[in-house]
BAPA-793109 format. One record per residue (C-alpha): x, y, z; residue number from 1. Coordinates in steps of 0.1 Angstrom, whole numbers. Example, Ala and Ser with C-alpha at 12.3 -4.5 7.8 and 13.67 -1.06 7.14 Angstrom:
residues 2
VOZA  123  -45  78  1
VOZA  137  -11  71  2
END
This chain:
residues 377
VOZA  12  -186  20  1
VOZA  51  -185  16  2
VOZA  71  -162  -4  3
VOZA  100  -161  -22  4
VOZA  119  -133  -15  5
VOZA  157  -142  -12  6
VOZA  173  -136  -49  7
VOZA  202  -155  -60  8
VOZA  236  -146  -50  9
VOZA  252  -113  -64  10
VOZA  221  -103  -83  11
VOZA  212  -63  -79  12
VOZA  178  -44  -81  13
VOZA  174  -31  -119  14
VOZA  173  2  -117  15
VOZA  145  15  -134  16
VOZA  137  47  -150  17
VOZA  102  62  -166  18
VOZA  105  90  -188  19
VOZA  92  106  -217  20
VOZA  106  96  -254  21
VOZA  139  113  -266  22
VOZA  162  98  -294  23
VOZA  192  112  -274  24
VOZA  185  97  -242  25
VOZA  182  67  -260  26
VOZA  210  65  -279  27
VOZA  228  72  -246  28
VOZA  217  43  -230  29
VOZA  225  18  -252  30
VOZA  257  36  -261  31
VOZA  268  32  -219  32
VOZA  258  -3  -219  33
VOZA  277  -12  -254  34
VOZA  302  6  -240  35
VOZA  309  -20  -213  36
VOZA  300  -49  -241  37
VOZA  268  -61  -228  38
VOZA  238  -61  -252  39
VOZA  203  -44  -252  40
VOZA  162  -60  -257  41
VOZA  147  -27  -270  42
VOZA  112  -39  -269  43
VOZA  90  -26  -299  44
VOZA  57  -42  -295  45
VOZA  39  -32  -333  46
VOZA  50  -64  -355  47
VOZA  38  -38  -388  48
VOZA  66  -11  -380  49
VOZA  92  -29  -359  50
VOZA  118  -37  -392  51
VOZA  111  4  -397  52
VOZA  124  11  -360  53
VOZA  152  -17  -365  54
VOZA  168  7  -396  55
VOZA  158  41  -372  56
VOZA  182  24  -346  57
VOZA  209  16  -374  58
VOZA  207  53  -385  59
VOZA  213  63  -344  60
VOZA  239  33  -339  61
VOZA  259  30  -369  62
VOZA  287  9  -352  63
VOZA  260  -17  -336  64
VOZA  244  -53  -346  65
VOZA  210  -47  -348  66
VOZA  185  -80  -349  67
VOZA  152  -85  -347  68
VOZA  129  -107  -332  69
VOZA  87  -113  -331  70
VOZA  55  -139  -332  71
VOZA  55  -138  -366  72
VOZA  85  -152  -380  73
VOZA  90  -190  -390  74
VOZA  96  -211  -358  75
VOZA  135  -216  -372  76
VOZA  141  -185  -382  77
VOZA  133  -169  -350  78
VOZA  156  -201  -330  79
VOZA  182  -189  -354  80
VOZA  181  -151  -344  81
VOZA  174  -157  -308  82
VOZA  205  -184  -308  83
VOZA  228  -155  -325  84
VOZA  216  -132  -299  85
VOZA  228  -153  -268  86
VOZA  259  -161  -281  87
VOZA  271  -124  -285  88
VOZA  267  -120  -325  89
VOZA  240  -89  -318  90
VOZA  245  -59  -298  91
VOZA  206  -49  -300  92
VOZA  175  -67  -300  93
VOZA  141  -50  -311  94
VOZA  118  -74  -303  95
VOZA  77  -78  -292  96
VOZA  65  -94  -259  97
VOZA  77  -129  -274  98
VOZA  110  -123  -248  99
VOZA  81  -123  -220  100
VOZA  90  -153  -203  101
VOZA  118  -181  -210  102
VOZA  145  -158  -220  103
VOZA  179  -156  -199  104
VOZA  203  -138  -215  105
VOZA  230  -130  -191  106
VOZA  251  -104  -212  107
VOZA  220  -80  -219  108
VOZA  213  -57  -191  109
VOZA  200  -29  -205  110
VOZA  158  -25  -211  111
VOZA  140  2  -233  112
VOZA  105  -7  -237  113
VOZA  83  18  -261  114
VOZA  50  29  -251  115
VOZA  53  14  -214  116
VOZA  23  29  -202  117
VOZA  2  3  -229  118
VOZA  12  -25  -211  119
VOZA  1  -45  -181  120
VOZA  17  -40  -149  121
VOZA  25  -77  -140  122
VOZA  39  -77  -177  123
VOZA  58  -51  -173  124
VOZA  74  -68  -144  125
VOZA  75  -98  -165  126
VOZA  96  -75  -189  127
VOZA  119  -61  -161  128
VOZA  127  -96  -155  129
VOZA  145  -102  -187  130
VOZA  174  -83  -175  131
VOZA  197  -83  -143  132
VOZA  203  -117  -144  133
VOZA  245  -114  -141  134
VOZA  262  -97  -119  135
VOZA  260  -65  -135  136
VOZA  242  -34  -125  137
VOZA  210  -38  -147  138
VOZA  186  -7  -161  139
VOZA  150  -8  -173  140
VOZA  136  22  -190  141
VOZA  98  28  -198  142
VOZA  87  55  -220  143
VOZA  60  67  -232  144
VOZA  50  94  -255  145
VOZA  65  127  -250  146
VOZA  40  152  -238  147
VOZA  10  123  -241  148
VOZA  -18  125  -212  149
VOZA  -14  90  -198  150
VOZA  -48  79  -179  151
VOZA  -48  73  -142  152
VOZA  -43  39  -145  153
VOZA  -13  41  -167  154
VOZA  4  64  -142  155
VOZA  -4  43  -112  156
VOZA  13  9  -135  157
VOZA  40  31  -141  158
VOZA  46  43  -109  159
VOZA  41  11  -89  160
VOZA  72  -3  -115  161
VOZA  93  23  -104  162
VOZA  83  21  -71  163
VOZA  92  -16  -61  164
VOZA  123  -21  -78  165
VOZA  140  -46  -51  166
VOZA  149  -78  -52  167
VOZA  119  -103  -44  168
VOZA  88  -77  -50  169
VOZA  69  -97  -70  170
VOZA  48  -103  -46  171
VOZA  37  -64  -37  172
VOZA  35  -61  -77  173
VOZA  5  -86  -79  174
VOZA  -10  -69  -48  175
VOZA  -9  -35  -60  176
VOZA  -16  -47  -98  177
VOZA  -48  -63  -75  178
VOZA  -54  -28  -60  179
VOZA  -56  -12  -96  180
VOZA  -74  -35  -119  181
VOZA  -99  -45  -91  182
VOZA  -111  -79  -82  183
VOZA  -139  -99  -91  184
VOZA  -173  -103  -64  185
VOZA  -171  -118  -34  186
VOZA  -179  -155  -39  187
VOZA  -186  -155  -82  188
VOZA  -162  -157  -110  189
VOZA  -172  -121  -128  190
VOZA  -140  -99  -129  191
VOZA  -156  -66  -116  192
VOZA  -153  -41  -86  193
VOZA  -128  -24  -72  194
VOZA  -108  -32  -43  195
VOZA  -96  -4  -44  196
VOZA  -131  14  -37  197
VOZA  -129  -5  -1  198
VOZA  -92  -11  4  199
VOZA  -76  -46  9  200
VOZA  -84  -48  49  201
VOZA  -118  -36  38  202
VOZA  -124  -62  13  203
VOZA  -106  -91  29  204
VOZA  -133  -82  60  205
VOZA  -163  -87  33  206
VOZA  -148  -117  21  207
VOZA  -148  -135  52  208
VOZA  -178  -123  62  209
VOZA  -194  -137  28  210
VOZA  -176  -172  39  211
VOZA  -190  -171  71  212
VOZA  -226  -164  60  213
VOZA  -221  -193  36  214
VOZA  -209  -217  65  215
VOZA  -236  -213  86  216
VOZA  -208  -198  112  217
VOZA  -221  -164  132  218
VOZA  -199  -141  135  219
VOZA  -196  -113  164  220
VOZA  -205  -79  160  221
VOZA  -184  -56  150  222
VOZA  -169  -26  172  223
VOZA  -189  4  163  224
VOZA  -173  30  146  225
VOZA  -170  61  165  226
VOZA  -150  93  155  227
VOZA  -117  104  168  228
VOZA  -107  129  153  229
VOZA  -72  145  174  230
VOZA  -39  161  161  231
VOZA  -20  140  180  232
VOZA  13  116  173  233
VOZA  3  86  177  234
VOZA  19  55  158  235
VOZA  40  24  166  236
VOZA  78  36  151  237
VOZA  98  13  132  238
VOZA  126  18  153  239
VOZA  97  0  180  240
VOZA  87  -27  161  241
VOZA  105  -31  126  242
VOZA  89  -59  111  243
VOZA  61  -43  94  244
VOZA  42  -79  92  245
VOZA  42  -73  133  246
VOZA  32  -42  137  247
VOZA  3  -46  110  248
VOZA  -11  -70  137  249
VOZA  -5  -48  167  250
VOZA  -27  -24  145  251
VOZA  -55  -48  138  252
VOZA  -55  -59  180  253
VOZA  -56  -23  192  254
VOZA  -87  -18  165  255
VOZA  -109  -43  182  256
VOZA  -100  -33  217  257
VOZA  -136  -34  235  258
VOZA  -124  -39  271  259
VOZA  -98  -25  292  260
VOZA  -84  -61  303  261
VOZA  -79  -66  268  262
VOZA  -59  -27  263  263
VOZA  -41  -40  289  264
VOZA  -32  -78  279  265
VOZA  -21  -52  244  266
VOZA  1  -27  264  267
VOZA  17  -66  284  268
VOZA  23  -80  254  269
VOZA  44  -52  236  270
VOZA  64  -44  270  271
VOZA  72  -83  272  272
VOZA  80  -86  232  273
VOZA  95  -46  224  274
VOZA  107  -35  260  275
VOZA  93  -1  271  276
VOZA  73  13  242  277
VOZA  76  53  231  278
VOZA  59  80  234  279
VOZA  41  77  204  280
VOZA  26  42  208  281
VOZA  18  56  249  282
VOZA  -2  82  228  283
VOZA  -18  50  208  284
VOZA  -28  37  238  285
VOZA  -41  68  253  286
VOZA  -65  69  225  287
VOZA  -72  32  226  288
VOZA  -83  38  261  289
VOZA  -105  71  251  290
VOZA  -122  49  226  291
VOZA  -133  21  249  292
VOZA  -148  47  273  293
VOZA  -166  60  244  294
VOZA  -185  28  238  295
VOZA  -190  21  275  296
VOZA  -209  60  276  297
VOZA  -221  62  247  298
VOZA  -195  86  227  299
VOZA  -202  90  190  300
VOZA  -175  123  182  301
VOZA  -146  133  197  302
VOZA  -130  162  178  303
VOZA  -104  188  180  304
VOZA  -120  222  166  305
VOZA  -94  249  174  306
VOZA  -79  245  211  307
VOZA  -111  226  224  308
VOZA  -119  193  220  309
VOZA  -155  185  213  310
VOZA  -170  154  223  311
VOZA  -204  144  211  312
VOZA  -227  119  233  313
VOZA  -257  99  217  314
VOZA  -292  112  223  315
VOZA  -301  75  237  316
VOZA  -268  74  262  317
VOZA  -279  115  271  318
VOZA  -310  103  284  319
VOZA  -298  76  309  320
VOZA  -269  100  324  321
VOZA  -273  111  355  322
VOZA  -267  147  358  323
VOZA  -263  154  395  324
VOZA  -237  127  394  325
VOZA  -216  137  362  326
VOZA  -212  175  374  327
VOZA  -200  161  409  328
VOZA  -175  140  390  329
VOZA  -164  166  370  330
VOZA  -160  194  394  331
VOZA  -124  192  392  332
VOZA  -116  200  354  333
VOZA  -130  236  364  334
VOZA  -135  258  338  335
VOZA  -117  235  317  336
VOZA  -149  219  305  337
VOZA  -179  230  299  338
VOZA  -215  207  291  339
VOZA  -244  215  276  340
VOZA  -275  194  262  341
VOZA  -289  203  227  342
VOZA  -314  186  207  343
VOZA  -318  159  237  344
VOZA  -275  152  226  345
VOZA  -253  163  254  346
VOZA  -220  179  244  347
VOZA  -186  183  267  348
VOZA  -161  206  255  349
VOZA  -128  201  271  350
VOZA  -102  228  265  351
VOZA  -71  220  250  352
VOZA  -39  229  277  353
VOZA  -10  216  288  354
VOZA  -12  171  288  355
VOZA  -44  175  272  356
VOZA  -43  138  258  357
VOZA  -46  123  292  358
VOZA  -69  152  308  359
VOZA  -90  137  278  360
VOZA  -91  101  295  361
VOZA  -95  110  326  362
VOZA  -128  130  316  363
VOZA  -142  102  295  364
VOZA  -127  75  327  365
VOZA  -154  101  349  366
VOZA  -182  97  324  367
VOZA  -187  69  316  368
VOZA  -194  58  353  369
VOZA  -223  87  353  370
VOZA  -248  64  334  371
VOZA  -278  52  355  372
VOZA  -279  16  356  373
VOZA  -315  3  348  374
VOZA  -331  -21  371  375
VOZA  -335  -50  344  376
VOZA  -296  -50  343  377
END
């Protein structure tokens, strides 16, 4: 999939505002942009009342042309008003959705709409798109009533509008539009679920998954989840890696890690690609690496509690360690670590000093070679 994302020359983000409804803040705004001679869509979507806020407008703006625009007028009469609009004989415009799409009205960069938080948010983008097409410095305001409880998924429409505001973001606005209305099941047509429920990497997993199953394809197991659980720093920066596409992918390969060799062909690839990596992402690895011994032994927990770190061993992999042979290996962490076997699970706490991160690799590098090795293998 390609996207568009390079706007047309000398075009700027609309700035856009949310707020609550106030007569004065209105009049303000169109006031600074009549001020400059541009012209203003004030979008009043109730056909019934809009000719009542049209004279309301006239009583705030004495000095301005006031028009007004909607579905139900004659297909000539609303040519007519739309006509006068473009070519500068009206200062405001209260209009319905009808200016959705197919509109380009250079001159008019200024945007109230009424009641934002009753509208879609891919409309409301939609909307937002009606201005900011000059070379003028463009606003967008969306208001809704003043002390009104707006539900959860008004707020997140509202603040996903003023959040992606750039140039290009239509993109993110359908996925996070995706994230709030939900998607439809797997492989049908109904519209129901919520991806958000899951999350998109989640879902996208499922999805394949439901594709493969269909296909006849088998797919490999997935890497057990096991439980990290560390106050640590560990990230790849964006001043490592600053093209987030990138580093989304670095994430995903460190994920399925299952083998050292592949850790390593990881930690090649970023040296040959980024240069020496940080501190952080060498923290990344480090827990990479405490992961993959934690599959190999038989790890299911490894958590900080206080200035110990707990680590919790399955009651089947308990039963194949050799004792003799993991108190041998472990003689040198002292009274650093301590083991003990509970409910046939064995549990090594490892206290937490000085480079703890890597003392924690080394003890699980030590463990997991203390399984015994049964004679069918």
């Amino acid at each position: 999939m390609s996207v568009i994302e390079t706007p047309p020359e000398n075009r700027f983000p609309v700035q856009t505002y949310v707020l609550e409804y106030q007569q004065n803040f209105i009049k303000e705004a169109m006031d600074r942009e009549l001020a400059r001679n541009g012209q203003v869509f004030y979008l009043y979507n109730r056909v019934q009342t809009i000719y009542q806020k049209a004279e309301q407008l006239e009583m705030m703006l004495p000095s301005a042309r006031i028009a007004v625009a909607h579905g139900q007028m004659s297909e000539r009469e609303l040519e007519e008003t739309m006509l006068a609009f473009i070519n500068g004989e009206y200062d405001v415009l209260v209009t319905t959705t009808i200016i959705e799409t197919g509109v380009d009205v250079p001159n008019a960069n200024t945007l109230i709409i009424e009641d934002a938080d009753k509208f879609g948010l891919s409309q409301l983008y939609q909307l937002r798109g009606r201005v900011g097409r000059s070379n003028r410095i463009s606003y967008a305001y969306f208001l809704h009533a003043p002390n009104k409880v707006l539900t959860e998924v008004a707020e997140q429409r509202l603040q996903a509008i003023k959040e992606f505001t750039e140039l290009g973001s239509g993109f993110k606005i359908a996925m996070r539009d995706l994230n709030i209305r939900g998607a439809g099941n797997l492989l049908g047509r109904q519209q129901h679920g919520f991806i958000d429920a899951v999350g998109y990497d989640l879902y996208s997993e499922m999805l394949q998954q439901a594709v493969n199953e269909k296909r006849g394809i088998e797919v490999k197991e997935e890497v057990p989840d096991i439980e990290i659980d560390v106050q640590v720093d560990a990230y790849i920066p964006a001043e490592y890696i600053r093209e987030e596409q990138a580093k989304i992918e670095f994430y995903k390969k460190l994920r399925s890690i299952e083998t050292e060799q592949e850790l390593m062909d990881v930690q090649d690839e970023l040296t040959d690609r980024y240069g020496d990596y940080p501190v952080e992402v060498d923290r990344l690895l480090k827990i990479v690496k405490v992961r993959i011994n934690a599959l190999m032994f038989g790890i299911v927990r490894v958590k900080e509690i206080g200035k110990e770190i707990e680590i919790m061993v399955s009651e089947a992999s308990t039963a194949k360690v050799d004792g003799a042979k993991l108190f041998k290996d472990t003689e040198s962490f002292g009274r650093e670590l301590t083991i003990s076997v509970s409910e046939n699970k064995m549990k090594l706490v490892l206290k937490k000093r000085g480079n703890w991160l890597q003392s924690l690799v080394q003890l699980t590098d030590v463990i997991q070679g203390s399984l015994k090795i049964d004679e069918e293998e």
